[in-house]
C-alpha positions as CSV (number, residue, x, y, z in Angstrom):
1,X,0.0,0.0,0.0
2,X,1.1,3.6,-1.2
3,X,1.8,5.3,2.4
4,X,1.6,3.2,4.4
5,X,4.5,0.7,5.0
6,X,3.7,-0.4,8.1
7,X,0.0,-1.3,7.4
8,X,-1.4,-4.0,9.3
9,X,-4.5,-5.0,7.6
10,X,-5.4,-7.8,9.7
11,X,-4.7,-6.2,13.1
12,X,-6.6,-3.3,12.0
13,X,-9.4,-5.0,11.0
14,X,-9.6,-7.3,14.4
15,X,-9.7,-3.5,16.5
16,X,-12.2,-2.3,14.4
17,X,-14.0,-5.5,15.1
18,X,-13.8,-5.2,18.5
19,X,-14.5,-1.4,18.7
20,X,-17.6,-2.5,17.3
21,X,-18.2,-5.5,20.1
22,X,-17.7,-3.2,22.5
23,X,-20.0,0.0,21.4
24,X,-22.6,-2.5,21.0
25,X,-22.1,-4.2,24.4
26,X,-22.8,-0.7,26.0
27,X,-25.8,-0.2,23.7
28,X,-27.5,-2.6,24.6
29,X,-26.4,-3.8,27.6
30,X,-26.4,-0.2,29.3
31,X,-28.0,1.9,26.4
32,X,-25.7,4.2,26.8
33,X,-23.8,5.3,23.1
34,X,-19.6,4.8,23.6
35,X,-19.1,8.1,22.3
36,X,-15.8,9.3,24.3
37,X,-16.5,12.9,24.0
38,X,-19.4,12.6,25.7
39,X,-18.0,10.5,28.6
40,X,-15.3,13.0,28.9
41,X,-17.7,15.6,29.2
42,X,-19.6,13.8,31.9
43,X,-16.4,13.4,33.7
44,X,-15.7,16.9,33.8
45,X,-18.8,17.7,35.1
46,X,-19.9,19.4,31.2
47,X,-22.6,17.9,30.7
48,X,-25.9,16.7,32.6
49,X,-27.4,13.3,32.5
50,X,-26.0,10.4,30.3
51,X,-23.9,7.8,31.9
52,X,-23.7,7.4,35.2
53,X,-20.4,9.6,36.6
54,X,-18.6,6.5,37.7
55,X,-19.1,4.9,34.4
56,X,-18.0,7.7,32.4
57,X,-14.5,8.0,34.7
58,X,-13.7,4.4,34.4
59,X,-14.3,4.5,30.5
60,X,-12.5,7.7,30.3
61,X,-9.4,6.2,32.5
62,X,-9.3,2.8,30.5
63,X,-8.9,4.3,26.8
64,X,-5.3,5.8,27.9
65,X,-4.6,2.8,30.2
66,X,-5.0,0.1,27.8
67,X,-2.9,2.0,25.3
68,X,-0.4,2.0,27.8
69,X,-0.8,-1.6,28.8
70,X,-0.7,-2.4,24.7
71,X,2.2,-0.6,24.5
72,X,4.2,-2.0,27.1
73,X,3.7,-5.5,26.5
74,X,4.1,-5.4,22.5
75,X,7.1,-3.2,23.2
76,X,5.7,-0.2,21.2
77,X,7.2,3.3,21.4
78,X,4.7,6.4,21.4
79,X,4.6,9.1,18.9
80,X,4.0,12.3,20.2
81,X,5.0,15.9,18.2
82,X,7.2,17.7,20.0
83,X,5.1,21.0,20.8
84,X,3.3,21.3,23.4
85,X,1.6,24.1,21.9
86,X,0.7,22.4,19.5
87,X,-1.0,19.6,20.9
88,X,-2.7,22.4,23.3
89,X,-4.2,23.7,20.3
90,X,-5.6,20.9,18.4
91,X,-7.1,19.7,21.9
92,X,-8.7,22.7,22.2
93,X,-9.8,22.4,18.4
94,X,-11.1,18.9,18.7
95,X,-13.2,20.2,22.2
96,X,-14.7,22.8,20.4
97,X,-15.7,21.0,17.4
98,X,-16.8,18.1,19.8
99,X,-19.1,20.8,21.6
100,X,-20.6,22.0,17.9
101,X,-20.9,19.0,16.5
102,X,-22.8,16.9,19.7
103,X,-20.3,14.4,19.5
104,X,-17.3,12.7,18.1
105,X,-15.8,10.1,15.6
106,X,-16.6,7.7,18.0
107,X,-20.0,8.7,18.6
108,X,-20.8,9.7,15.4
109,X,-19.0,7.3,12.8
110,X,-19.1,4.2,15.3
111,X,-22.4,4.5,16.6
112,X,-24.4,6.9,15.1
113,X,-23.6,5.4,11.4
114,X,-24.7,1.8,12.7
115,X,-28.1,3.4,14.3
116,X,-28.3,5.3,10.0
117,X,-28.4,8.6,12.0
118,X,-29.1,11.4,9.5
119,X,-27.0,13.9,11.8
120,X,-24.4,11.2,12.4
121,X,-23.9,10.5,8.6
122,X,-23.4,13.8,7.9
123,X,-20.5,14.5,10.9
124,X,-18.8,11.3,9.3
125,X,-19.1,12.7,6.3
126,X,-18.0,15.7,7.0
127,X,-14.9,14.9,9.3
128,X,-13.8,12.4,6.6
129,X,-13.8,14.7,4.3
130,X,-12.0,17.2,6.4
131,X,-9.0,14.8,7.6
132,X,-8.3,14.1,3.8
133,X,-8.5,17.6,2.8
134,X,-5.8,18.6,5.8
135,X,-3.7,15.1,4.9
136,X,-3.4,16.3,1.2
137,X,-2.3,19.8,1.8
138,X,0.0,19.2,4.6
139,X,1.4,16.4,2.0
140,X,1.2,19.0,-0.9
141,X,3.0,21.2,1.3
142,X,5.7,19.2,3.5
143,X,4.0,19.7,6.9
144,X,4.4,17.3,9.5
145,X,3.9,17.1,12.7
């Protein structure tokens, strides 16, 4: 594949499997939607209703943890840019367009697309469409992070 040398077709078709498992565990075992914007926002205290508080920290706490634990056993080294600016910045971006958009890729394009949500479609769209359009100019360019 043009790209990507690294690609791991398999193993990225096995998480996406299980992403899947698990958003449709919590639907219908909780009916509660494993969107992680909205979790986070519980945790903070953002937002009123949805999961319980408890929930919504342990979900929260187990995304970076099991990276972590991943990480360590497969003997994989992060990858994070070097500016801390910059990664204060496109947090803040992501928040905000969280907050506008009532959700994220998770809620929206795992979730939302599987329940043929009109609003959810459209945020997938839309957010694919963006991430390609930003790939292909910083490519065009000779950005990187």
């Amino acid at each position: 594949m043009p790209g990507l040398p690294q690609a791991m077709p398999l193993e990225g078709f096995i998480g996406g499997l299980m992403i899947g498992i698990a958003a449709a565990i919590m639907l219908l075992g909780n009916g509660r939607i494993a969107g992680v914007s909205g979790m986070f926002a519980r945790v903070l205290s953002l937002s009123e209703g949805g999961p319980p508080w408890t929930m919504a920290l342990l979900f929260t706490v187990g995304l970076p943890l099991g990276t972590a634990l991943v990480a360590a056993s497969q003997n994989v080294a992060a990858r994070f840019p070097t500016s801390l600016g910059l990664i204060a910045v496109a947090g803040l971006i992501v928040g905000i367009g969280t907050r506008l958009g009532a959700g994220c890729t998770s809620g929206h394009g795992v979730c939302g697309l599987s329940r043929l949500s009109p609003r959810s479609i459209a945020a997938t769209v839309t957010f694919m469409a963006t991430g390609i359009a930003t790939v292909t100019v910083m490519r065009l360019t000779g950005m990187t992070l």
